[in-house]
C-alpha positions in Angstrom: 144.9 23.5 65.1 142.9 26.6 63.0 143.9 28.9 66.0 147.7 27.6 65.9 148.0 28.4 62.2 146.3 31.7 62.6 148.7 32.6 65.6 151.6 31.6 63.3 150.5 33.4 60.4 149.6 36.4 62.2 153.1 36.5 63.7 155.0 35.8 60.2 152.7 39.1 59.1 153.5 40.9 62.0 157.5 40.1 61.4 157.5 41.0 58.3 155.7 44.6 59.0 157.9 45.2 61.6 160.4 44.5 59.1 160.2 47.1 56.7 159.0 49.7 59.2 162.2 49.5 60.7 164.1 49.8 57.4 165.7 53.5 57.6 163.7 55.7 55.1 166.5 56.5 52.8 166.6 53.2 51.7 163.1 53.6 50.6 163.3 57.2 49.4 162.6 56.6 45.3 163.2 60.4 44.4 165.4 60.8 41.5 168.8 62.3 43.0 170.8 64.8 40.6 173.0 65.9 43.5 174.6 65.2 46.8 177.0 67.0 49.1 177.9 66.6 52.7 177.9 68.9 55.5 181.5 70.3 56.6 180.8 68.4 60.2 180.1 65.1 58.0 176.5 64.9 59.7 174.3 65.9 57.3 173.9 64.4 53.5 172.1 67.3 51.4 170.1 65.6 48.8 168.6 67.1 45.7 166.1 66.4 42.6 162.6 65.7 42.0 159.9 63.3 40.1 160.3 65.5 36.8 161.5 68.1 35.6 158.9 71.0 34.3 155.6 69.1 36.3 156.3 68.7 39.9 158.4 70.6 43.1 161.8 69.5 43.2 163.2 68.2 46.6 165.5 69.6 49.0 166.1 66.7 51.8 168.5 66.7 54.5 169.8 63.0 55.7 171.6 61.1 58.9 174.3 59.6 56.6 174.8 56.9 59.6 171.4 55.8 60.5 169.6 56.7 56.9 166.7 59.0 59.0 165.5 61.9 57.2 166.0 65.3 59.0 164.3 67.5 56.9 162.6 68.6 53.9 163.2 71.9 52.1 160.4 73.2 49.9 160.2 76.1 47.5 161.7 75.1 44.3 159.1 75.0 41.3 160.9 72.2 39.4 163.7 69.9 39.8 166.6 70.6 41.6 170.1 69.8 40.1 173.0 71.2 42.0 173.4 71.8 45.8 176.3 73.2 47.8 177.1 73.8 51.3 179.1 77.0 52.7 182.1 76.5 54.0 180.7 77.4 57.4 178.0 75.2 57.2 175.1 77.6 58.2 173.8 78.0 54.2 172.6 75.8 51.5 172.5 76.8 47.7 170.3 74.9 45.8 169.8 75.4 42.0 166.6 74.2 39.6 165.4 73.8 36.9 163.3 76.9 37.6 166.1 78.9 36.9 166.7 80.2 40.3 169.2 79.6 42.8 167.7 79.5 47.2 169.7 79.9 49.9 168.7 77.7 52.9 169.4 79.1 56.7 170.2 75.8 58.1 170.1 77.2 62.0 166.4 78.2 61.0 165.9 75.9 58.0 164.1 78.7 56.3 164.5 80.2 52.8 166.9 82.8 53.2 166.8 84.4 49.6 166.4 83.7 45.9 169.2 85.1 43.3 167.4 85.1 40.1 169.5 86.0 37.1 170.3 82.4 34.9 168.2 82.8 32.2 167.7 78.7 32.0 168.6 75.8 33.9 170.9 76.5 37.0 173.5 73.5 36.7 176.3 74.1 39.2 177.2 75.6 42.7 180.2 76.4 44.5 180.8 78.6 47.2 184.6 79.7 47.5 186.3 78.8 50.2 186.1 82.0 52.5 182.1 82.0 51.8 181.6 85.2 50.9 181.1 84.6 47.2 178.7 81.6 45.5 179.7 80.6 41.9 176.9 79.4 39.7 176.6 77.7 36.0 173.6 77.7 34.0 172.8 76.0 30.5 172.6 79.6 29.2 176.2 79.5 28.8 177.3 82.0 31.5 178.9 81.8 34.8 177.7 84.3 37.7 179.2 85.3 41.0 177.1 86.0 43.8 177.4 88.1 46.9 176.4 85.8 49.6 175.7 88.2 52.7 173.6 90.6 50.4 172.3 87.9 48.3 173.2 89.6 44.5 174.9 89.3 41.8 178.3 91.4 41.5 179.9 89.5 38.4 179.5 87.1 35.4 180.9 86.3 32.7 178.8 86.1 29.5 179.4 83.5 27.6 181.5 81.2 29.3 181.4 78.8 26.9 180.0 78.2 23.8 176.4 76.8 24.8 175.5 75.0 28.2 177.8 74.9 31.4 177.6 71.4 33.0 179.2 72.1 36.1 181.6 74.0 38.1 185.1 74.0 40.9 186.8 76.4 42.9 190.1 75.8 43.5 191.0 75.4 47.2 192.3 78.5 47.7 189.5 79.9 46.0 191.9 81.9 43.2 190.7 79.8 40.1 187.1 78.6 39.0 187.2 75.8 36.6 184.0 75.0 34.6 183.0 72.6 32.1 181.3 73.0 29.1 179.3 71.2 26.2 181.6 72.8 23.9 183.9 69.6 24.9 185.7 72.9 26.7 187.6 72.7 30.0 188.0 75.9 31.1 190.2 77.9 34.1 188.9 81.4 35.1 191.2 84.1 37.4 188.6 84.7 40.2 190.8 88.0 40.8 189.5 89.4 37.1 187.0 86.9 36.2 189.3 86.2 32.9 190.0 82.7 31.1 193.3 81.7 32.4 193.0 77.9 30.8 191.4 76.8 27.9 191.6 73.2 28.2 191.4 70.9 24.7 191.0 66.9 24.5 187.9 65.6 25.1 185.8 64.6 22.2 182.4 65.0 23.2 180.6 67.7 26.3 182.7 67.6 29.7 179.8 67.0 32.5 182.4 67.6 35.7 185.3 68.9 36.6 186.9 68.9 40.6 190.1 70.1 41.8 192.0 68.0 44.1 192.6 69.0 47.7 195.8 70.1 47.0 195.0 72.3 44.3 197.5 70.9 41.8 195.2 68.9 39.7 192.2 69.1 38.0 189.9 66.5 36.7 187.8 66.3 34.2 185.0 64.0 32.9 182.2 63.8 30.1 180.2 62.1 27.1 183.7 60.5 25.3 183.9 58.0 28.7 187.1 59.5 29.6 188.5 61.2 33.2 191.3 63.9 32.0 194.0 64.9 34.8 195.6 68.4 34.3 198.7 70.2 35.2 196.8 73.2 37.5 200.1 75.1 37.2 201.1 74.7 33.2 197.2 73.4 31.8 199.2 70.1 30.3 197.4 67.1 30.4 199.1 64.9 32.7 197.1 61.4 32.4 194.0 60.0 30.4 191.9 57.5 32.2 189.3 55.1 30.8 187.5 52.3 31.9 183.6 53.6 31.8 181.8 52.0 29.2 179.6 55.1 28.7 178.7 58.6 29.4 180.5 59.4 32.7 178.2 62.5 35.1 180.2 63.0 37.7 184.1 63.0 38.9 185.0 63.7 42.6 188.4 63.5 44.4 188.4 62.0 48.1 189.6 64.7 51.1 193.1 63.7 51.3 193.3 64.2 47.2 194.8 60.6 47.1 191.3 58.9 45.3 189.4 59.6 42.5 185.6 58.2 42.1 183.4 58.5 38.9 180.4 57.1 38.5 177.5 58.0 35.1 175.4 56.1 32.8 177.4 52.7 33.0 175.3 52.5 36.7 179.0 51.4 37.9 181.6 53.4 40.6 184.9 53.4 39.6 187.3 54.3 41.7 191.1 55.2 40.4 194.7 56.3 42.3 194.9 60.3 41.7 198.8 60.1 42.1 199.8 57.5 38.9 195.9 57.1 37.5 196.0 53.5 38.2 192.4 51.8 38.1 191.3 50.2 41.3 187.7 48.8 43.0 184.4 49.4 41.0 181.5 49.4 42.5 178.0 47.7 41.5 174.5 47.3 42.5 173.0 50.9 41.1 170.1 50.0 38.7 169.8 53.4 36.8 172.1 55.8 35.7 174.3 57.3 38.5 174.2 61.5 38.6 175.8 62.1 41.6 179.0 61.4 44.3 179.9 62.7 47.1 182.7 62.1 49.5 182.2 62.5 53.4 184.7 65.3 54.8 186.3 62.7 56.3 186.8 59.9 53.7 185.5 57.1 55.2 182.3 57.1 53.0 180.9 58.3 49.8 177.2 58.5 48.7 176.1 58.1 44.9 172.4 59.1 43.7 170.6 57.7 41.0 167.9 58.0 38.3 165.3 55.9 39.7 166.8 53.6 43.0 167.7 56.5 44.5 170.6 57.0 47.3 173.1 55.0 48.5 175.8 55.0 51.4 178.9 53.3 51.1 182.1 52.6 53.4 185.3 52.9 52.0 187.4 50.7 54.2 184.9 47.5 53.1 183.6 49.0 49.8 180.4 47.8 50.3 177.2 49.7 50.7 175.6 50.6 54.4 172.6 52.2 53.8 170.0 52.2 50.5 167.5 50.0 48.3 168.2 46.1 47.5 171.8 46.0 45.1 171.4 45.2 41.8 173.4 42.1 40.5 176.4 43.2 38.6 176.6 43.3 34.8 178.1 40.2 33.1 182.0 40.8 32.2 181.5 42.8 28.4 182.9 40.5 25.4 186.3 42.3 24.1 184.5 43.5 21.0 182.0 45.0 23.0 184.5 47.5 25.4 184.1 50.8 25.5 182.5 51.3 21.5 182.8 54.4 20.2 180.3 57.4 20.6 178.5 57.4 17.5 177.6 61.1 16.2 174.7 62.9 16.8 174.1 62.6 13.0 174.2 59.1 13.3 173.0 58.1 16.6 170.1 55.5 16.7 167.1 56.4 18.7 168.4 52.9 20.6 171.3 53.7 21.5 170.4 55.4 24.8 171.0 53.3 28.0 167.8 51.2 28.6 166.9 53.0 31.7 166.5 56.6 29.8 163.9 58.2 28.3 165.0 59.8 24.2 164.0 63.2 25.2 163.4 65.8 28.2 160.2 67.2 28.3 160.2 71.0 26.7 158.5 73.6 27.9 155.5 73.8 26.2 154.9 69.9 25.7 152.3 68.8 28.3 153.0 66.3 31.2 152.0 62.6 30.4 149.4 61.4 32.3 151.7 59.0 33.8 155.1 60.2 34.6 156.8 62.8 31.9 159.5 61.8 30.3 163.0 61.7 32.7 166.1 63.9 30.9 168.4 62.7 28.6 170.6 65.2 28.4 171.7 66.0 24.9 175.5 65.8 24.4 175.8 68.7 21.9 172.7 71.2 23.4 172.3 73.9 21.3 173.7 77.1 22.1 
């Protein structure tokens, strides 16, 4: 009977080994993601971050979107990455960090093809334009640089930007405008041709975090810390729709391939997903346990991954909206009582030390504080940086 039970148990262990050793690796992967793209061919989900900012290398990993397998690693960066971009082509990778510098990646080697170092603090966005020849970069020193890709230097910026940090960037499709966005509550529209403001784009209350043009190149969205998406009139700069529905700082905005869908996703952990054409709400996705930094849409529209704070990356299909590959989902959060929707943004002047989501540390570390000896505090991004 001893020997049964022992066969049984052994077995039940064995199972449940076998288990999780067959569970892919991204759905183990804890890293805290501040960016995703997808290869142009669709079979290859760049992931960036790290474990900190200032204290430890930040991660460069390249994923099987289908079967969740890691491909490869990409080391070099000093600190945490936060924006990643493919070329057009699909033979480079920019990654930006933390460190202030921006590497490009040789994909057919996967070797560090060269380091543009100008941003005189934390590189924020990337963008190659559409013919490759030329990567855009943001930085939260307030400027916007243009970079020769083939000889890997600068040939343009423009100085300042905006008024204080850059949160992210877009080119247009056909590569003629850049649109970036700015803690100054600032949407702005640059002339790639001249590099000169063609747009200076007023309504949002509080920093925009993202901006992305649609595939069509006749609107432009925009996102930040008052909870709102903004659509805009490429052509004339009118606002053509105001959508809301987040229930707190929104990170990212992304339109789908065909231009048709709109997905934003931030500190509310939930994906919301909205009709680009009329602005209409639709699905919303649940089951993130931290705050939400990143979407990306596969070129061919069928899925779209989100990265997170601290449960990492997820894959989800489209067609079902349900997830395919990451950690365990969260429940959803109960239904908000009517008094509680979308409160207001209370003022930096006035804003309790408790009113960050749950998940967040108050501060990010500064450069001459010294690590915990634990883990150092994760970034809060402060909705009115100083200049």
């Amino acid at each position: 009977m001893r020997a049964t039970c022992a066969l049984l148990f052994a077995a039940i262990v064995g199972a449940s080994v076998a288990t999780a050793q067959e569970k892919p690796p991204l759905a183990q992967y804890t890293g805290w993601i501040t960016a995703l793209a997808f290869s142009p061919d669709g079979a290859t989900l760049a992931a960036v971050g790290g474990q900190s900012l200032l204290y430890r290398p930040g991660t460069v990993k390249l994923w099987d979107p289908k079967t969740g397998q890691e491909k490869r690693a990409l080391d070099g960066h000093a600190s945490a990455v936060w924006c990643v971009a493919y070329s057009p082509d699909g033979k480079l990778l920019a990654t930006g960090s933390y460190d202030h510098q921006i590497k490009l990646w040789d994909l057919e080697k996967m070797a560090e093809r060269a380091t543009l170092a100008g941003h005189k603090n934390w590189v924020t966005g990337l963008a190659f334009a559409p013919d490759g020849l030329t990567l855009a970069s943001s930085s939260e020193d307030g400027t916007a640089r243009f970079w020769d890709v083939a000889a890997a230097q600068q040939k343009a910026i423009i100085e300042p930007a905006h008024a204080g940090m850059i949160r992210g960037l877009a080119y247009s499709p056909d590569g003629k405008l850049l649109a970036t966005a700015g803690s100054d509550k600032l949407v702005k529209v640059w002339d790639t041709g001249n590099n000169t403001e063609k747009f200076k784009l007023e309504g949002h209350t509080e920093p925009v975090w993202s901006v992305a043009f649609s595939a069509d190149g006749q609107t432009l969205a925009s996102a930040g810390g008052d909870r709102s998406i903004k659509l805009w009139d490429v052509a004339s700069g009118a606002n053509k729709a105001t959508l809301t529905g987040h229930t707190n700082w929104i990170t990212t905005v992304r339109f789908s391939p065909t231009g048709q869908q709109l997905a934003s996703a931030g500190y509310d952990r939930s994906i919301r997903f909205w009709d680009a054409t009329n602005g209409a709400p639709g699905p919303v996705l649940y089951g993130n346990k931290s705050t939400i930094w990143a979407l990306a849409y596969a070129p061919d529209g069928k899925l779209l991954a989100s990265g997170s704070q601290s449960d990492s990356l997820r894959i989800w299909d489209l067609a079902s909206m349900s997830q395919t590959l990451g950690p365990e989902l969260a429940p959803p959060p109960p239904e908000p009582k009517p008094a509680e929707q979308a409160p207001a943004e209370p003022k930096p002047e006035d804003k309790p030390a408790e009113a960050a989501p749950a998940e967040e540390k108050p501060a990010e570390p500064k450069p001459e504080e010294k690590p915990a000896a634990e883990k150092p505090a994760e970034p809060k991004p402060d909705p009115n940086p100083p200049a």
